[in-house]
C-alpha positions in Angstrom: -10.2 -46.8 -22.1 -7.2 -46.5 -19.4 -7.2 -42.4 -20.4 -11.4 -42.6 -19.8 -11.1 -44.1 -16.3 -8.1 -41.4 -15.5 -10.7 -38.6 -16.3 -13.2 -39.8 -14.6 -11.5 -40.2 -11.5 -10.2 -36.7 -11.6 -13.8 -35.5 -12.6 -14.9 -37.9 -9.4 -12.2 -36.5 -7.3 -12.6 -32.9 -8.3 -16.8 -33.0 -7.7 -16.2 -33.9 -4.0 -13.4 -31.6 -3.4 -16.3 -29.1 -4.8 -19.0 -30.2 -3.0 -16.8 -30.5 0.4 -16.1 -26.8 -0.2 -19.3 -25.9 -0.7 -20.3 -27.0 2.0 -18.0 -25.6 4.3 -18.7 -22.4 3.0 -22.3 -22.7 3.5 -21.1 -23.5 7.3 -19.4 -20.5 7.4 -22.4 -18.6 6.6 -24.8 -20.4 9.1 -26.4 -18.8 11.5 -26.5 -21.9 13.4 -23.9 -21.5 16.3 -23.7 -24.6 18.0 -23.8 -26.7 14.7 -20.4 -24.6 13.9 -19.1 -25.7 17.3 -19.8 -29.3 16.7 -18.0 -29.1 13.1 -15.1 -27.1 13.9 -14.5 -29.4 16.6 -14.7 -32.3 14.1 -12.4 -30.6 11.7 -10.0 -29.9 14.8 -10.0 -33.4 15.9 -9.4 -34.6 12.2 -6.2 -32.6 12.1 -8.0 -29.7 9.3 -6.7 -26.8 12.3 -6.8 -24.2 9.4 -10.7 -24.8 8.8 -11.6 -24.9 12.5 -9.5 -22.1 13.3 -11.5 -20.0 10.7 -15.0 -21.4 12.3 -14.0 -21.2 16.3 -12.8 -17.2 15.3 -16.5 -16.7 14.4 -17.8 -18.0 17.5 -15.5 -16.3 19.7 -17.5 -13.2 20.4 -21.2 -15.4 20.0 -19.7 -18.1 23.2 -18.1 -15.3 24.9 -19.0 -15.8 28.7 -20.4 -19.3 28.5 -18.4 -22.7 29.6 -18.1 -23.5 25.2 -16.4 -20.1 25.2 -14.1 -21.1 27.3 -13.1 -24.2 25.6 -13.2 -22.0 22.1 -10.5 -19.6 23.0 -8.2 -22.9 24.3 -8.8 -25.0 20.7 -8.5 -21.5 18.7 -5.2 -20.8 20.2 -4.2 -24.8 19.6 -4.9 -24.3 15.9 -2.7 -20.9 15.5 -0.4 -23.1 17.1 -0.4 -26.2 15.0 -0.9 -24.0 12.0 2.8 -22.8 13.0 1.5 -19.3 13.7 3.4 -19.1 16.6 3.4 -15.3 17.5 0.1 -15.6 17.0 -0.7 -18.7 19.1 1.2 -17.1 21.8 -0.7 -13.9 21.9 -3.9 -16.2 22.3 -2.2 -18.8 24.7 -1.4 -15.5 27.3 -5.0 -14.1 26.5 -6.2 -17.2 27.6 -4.3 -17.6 30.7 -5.5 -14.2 31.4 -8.8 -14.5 30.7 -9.5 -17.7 32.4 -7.0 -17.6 35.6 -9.6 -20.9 37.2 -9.6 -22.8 34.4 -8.0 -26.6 34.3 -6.1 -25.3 30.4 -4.7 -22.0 32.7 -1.1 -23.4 33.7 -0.6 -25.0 30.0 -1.4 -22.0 28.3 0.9 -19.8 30.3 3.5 -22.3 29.5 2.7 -22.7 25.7 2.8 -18.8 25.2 6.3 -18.5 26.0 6.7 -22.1 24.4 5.7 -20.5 21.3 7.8 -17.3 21.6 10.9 -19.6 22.0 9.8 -21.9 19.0 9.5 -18.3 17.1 12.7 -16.8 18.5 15.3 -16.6 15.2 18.7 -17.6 15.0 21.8 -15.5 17.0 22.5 -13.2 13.4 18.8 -12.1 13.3 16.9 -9.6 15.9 16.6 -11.5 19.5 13.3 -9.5 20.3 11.0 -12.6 20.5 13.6 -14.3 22.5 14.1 -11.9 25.0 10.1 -11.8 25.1 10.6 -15.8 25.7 13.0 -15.8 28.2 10.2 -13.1 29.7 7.5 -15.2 29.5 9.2 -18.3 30.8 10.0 -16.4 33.9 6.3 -15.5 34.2 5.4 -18.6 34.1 8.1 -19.8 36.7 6.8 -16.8 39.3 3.2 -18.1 39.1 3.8 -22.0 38.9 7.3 -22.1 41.5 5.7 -26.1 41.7 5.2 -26.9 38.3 6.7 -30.0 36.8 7.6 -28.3 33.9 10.3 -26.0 35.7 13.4 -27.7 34.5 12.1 -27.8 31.0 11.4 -23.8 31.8 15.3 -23.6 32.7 16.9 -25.6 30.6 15.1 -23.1 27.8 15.7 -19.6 29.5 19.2 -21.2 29.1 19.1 -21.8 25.4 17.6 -18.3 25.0 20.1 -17.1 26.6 23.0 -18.2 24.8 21.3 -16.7 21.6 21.5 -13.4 23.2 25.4 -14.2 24.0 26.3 -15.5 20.6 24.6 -12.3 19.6 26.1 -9.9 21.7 29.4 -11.9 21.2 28.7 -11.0 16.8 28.0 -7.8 17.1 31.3 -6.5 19.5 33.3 -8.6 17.3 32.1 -7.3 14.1 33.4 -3.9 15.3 36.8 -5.7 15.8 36.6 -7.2 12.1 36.2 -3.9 10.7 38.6 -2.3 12.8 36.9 0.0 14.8 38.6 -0.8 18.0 37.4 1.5 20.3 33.9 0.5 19.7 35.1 -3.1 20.0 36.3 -2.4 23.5 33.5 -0.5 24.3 30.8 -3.4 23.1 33.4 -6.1 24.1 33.1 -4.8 27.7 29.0 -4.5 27.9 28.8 -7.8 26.5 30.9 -9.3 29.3 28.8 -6.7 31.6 25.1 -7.9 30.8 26.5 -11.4 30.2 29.4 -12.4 32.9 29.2 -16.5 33.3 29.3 -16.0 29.1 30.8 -19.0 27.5 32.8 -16.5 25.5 34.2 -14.8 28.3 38.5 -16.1 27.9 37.6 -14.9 23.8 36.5 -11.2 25.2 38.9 -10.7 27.7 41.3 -11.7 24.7 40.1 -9.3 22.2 39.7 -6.6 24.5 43.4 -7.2 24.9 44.0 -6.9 21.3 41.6 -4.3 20.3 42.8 -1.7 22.8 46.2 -2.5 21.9 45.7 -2.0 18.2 43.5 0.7 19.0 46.6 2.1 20.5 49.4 2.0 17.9 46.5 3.6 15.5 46.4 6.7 18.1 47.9 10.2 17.9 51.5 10.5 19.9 49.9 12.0 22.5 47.5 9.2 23.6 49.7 6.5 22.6 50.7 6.1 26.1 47.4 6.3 28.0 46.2 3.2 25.8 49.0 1.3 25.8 48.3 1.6 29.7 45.1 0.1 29.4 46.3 -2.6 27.2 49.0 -3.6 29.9 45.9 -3.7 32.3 43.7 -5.5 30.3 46.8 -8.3 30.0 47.1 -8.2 34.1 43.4 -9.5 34.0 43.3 -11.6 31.4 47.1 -13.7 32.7 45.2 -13.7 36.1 42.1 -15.3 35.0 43.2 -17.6 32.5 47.0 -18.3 33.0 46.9 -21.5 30.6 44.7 -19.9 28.0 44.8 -20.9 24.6 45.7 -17.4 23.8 49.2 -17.0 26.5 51.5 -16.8 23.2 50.1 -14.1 21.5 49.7 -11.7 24.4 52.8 -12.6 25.6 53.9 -11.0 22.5 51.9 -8.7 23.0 53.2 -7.8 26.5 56.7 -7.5 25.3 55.7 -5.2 22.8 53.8 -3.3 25.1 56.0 -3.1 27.8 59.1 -1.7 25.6 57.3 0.9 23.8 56.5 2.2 27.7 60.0 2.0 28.7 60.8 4.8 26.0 57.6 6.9 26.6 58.2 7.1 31.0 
């Protein structure tokens, strides 16, 4: 009897699921604009953003130019976002902000595309082109809204952008170091610090610019032994100057020493 009810219920269950879909495909296919307007703005306000999404993408082109057109590019771009389509939802936030520069949505939908480039942007180890595109569309937003009261929440997150690009820029000079290709670790060690000078990894390049050019150095041929071992003594001027209780004073002490010897036998 207890299996009966169980199929029954699933039978109950699986006819509405049916006849719901049915239904909504049957809306799909209505000619009846403004009846899709009023159901897709249902569905959005019950939380169902992929079904509404679908409908207000129809009506797109049919509002285009009227006051519900308006309001249909604003909810479409809501439910790429909710949906977690964030590149997406971006593209449609800007469009929007460009599209309707008078509206009362214009200021949060410049905000919410760069919002949705940061939520997109990866992790430091990946490629940082949607975060630079963030950090860009933050600053758009900051140019046209100086008075906004979201302007510190703009900063603080150009700031976390920013130390992605770091820690990335930071990875990739250091992985030259790892696999000991020391001239292009002084070379990338060097544009990092360049492009990024307040970098919280600043003391850790200036170090392993030290190091690199010094390995870099005792792997060269006689005759350019010297020249690098020049730089290296440089480098260590800087780096003593800038940080003279640095965690790293011991080993380019020894460094120094060694440094300074092998010159006293090349002058």
């Amino acid at each position: 009897m207890r299996k009966i009810s169980g199929y029954l219920l699933v039978l109950v269950i699986a006819t509405s699921l049916l006849g719901t879909s049915c239904k909504y495909q049957k809306l799909l296919k209505s000619s009846d604009s403004d009846l899709k307007f009023d159901k897709a703005k249902q569905y959005y306000e019950d939380g169902d953003y992929a079904k509404a999404m679908t409908i207000f993408e129809q009506l797109i082109p049919i509002f285009r130019g009227t006051d519900k057109g308006e309001e249909v590019s604003y909810l479409f771009a809501y439910c790429n976002y909710y949906v977690k389509d964030y590149i997406l939802a971006g593209h449609y936030f800007r469009r929007f902000a460009g599209s309707f520069p008078n509206s009362e949505h214009a200021e949060e939908s410049s905000f919410m595309s760069a919002y949705c480039y940061y939520l997109d942007a990866p992790k430091p180890s990946l490629d940082q082109e949607t975060t630079r595109k963030a950090i860009q569309e933050f600053q758009l937003y900051i140019s046209r809204y100086p008075k906004s009261e979201r302007i510190q929440e703009c900063n603080d997150l150009v700031d976390e952008l920013r130390r992605r690009l770091e820690k990335k820029s930071y990875d990739n000079a250091m992985l030259y170091y790892r696999v000991e290709q020391y001239k292009a670790a002084v070379v990338s060690l060097k544009s990092s610090l360049k492009e990024f000078p307040d970098t919280d990894y600043r003391e850790d390049i200036l170090y392993y610019i030290i190091k690199s050019n010094y390995k870099y150095a005792l792997m060269s041929i006689y005759g350019k032994t010297k020249e690098r071992l020049e730089d290296t003594l440089r480098d260590y001027k800087v780096f003593i100057k800038t940080y003279p209780n640095s965690k790293y004073n011991k080993d380019v002490a020894k460094i120094y020493v060694d440094v300074t010897d092998k010159l006293k036998y090349m002058n």
